[in-house]
N, C-alpha and C positions, 0 to 999 in steps of 0.2 A: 628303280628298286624292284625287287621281286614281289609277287602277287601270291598271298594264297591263294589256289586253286583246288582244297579239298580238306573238309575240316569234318573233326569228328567229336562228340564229347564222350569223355569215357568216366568213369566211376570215381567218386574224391575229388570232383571238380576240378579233373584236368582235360584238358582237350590234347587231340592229336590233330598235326595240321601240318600242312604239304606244302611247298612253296612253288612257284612256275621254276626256279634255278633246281630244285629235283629231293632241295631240303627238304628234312623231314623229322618231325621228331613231337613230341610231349613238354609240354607246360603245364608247369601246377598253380594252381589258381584258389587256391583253397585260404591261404590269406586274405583274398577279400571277400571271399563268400561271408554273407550276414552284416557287412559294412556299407553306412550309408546307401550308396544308390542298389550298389550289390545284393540288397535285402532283397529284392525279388527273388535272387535264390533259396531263399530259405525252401520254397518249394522245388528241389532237384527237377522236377519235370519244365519249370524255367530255365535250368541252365542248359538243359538236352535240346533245347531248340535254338542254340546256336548254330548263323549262318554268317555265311562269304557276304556283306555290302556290297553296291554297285562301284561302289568307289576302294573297293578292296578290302573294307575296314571287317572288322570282326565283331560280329552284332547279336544281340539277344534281342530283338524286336528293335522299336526305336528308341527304348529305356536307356542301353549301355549301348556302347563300344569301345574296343580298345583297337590299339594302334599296333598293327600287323606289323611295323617294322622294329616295336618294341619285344612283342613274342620272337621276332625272326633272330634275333639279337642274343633273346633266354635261352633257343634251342642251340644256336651256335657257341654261343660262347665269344661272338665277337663284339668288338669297339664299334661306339657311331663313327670312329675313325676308320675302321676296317670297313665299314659298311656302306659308310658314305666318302668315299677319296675326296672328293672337293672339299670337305672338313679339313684337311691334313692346311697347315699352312707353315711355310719354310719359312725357317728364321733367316733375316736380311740381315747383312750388316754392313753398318753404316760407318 
């Protein structure tokens, strides 16, 4: 799977974020801004300190993460079937 490698927060709580495959695009994230764990941003200068995890994840300190191949998904426009092939599974017939 592709790796962020370059993430940015921009204004209205969306991030701009890069992928190792060259993708590249914006996610809005402003539906959960102020919910449950999310409340940390109510102070914007929490959400600007989003960073890349060791393990790829997409992190606000060690409060939140979300799942880099969830965004990669929003920016694309693709299936976990497009995204993940070993998902695809061929109908047999018996």
């Amino acid at each position: 799977m592709f790796k962020p490698i370059q993430i940015k927060a921009l204004e209205n709580y969306k991030l701009w974020v890069k992928y190792s495959d060259g993708v590249e695009g914006e996610v809005d994230l402003s539906a959960l801004a102020g919910r449950r764990v999310f409340s940390l941003w109510n102070d914007y200068k929490n959400f600007q300190m989003v960073s890349i995890g060791s393990s790829g994840q997409i992190a606000w300190s060690k409060e939140i993460e979300i799942c880099p191949d969830a965004v990669y998904m929003e920016i694309t426009g693709k299936t976990p079937e497009e995204v993940f092939g070993n998902l695809k599974i061929e109908a047999a017939n018996a």
